[in-house]
N, C-alpha and C positions, 0 to 999 in steps of 0.2 A: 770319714777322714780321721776322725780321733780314734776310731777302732784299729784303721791302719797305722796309724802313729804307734799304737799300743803293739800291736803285731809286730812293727817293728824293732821295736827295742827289747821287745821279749826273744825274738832271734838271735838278738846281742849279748842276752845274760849268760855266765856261766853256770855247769850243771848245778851245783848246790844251790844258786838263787834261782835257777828254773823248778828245781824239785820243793823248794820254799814256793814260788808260786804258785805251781801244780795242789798242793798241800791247801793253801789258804786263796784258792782263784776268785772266789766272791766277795771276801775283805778285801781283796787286795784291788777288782774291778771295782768295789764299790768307789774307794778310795779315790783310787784317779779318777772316776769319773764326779767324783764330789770335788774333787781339786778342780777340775773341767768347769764346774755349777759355783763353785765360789768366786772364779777369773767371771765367767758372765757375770756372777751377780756386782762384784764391784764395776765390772764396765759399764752395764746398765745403770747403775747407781750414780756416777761420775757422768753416763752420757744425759743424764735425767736432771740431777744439780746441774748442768752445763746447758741446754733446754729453760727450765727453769726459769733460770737467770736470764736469760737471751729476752725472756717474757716479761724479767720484770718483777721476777720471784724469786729471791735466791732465800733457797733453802733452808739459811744456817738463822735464819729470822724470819721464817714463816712456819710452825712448827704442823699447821695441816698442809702443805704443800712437801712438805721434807715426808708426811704418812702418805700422803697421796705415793710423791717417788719411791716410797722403798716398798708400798703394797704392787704398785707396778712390775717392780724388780720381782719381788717375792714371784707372784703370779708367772714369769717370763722362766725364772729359773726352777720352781718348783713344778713349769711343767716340763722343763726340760730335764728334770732330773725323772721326771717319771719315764720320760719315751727312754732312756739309754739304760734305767735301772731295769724296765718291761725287757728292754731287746737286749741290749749288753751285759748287766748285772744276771738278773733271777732266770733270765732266758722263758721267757714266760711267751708262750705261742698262744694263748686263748683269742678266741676270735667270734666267741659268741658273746650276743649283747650282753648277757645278764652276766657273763665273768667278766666283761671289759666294762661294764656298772660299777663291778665291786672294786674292782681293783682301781677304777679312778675313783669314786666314793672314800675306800679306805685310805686309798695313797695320801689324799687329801686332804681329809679327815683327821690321820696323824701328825701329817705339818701342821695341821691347824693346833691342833694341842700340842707341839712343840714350840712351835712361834710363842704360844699362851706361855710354855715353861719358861723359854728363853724370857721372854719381855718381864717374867716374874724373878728369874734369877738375875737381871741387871737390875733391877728395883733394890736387890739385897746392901750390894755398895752405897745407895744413895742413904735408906734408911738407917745402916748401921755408920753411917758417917768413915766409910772405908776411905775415903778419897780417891785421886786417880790414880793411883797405884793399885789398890782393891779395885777401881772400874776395871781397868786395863786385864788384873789375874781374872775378875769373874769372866770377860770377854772371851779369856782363853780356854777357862773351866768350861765355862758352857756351850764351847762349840765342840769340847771333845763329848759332853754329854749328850747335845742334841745331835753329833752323827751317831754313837752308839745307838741312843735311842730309834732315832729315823730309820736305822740301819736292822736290828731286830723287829722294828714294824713292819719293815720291809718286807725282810726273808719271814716271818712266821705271823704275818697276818695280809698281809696284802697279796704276796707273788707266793702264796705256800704255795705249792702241789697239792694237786688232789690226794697223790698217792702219799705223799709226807702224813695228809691230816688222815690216812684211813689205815695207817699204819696203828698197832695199839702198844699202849705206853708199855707192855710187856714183853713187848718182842724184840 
């Protein structure tokens, strides 16, 4: 359904933003489908606080019930960004076990060490006494770093091609 949505409005662009897409189509998929993976994760996040609370637990004063909901969240959208990044984004057709290891292994593996930077770059505002003005910019800073990052893990360690990695740096 999102891929048709996609379809469609790329139908609609005129030639220079079609030629800008064509140009940059794996920034540009990554992108919507990250915009795609940020709407779940807040609804899941909001359907979770809303849960919660119905329990008995509201989130905003239980600080392991608020990590339970967003390790939930986490989980729900970073595997959905895996299945649209595999099929939609890098177009990655492997279908043996030991490439679909690696590639759920690594996909994983580098949210996990991005979660770790992210959770380290909001800690910067508390210790340097930025206030929420400095929470709010690091919020913003570090989601454009943790999609570039996510985004180069992607493309040149998770979904490479065989033939990209057997290529030599001199040719």
């Amino acid at each position: 359904m999102l891929e048709k949505l996609l379809q469609f409005v790329l139908k609609l662009l005129p030639k220079p933003l079609k030629n800008l897409w064509d140009k940059y189509e794996s920034i540009w998929r990554y992108c919507y489908y990250g915009a795609w993976t940020t709407l779940l994760s807040m609804v899941t996040k909001f359907i979770g606080i809303w849960g919660f609370e119905k329990l008995g637990y509201p989130t905003d004063i239980h600080p392991v019930v608020n990590g339970i909901n967003t390790t939930i969240s986490w989980i729900i959208c970073a595997t959905f960004a895996f299945i649209v990044n595999k099929k939609y984004v890098f177009h990655s057709e492997s279908t043996k076990k030991e490439d679909l290891t690696h590639e759920i292994l690594t996909f994983y593996g580098a949210r996990i060490v991005t979660f770790f930077l992210e959770v380290g770059l909001m800690e910067l505002p508390v210790i340097f006494h930025w206030g929420r003005t400095g929470m709010i910019v690091m919020t913003v800073l570090s989601q454009f770093i943790i999609l570039a990052l996510n985004y180069v893990f992607s493309k040149l360690v998770v979904f490479r091609r065989k033939s990209d990695a057997e290529v030599s740096p001199t040719e």
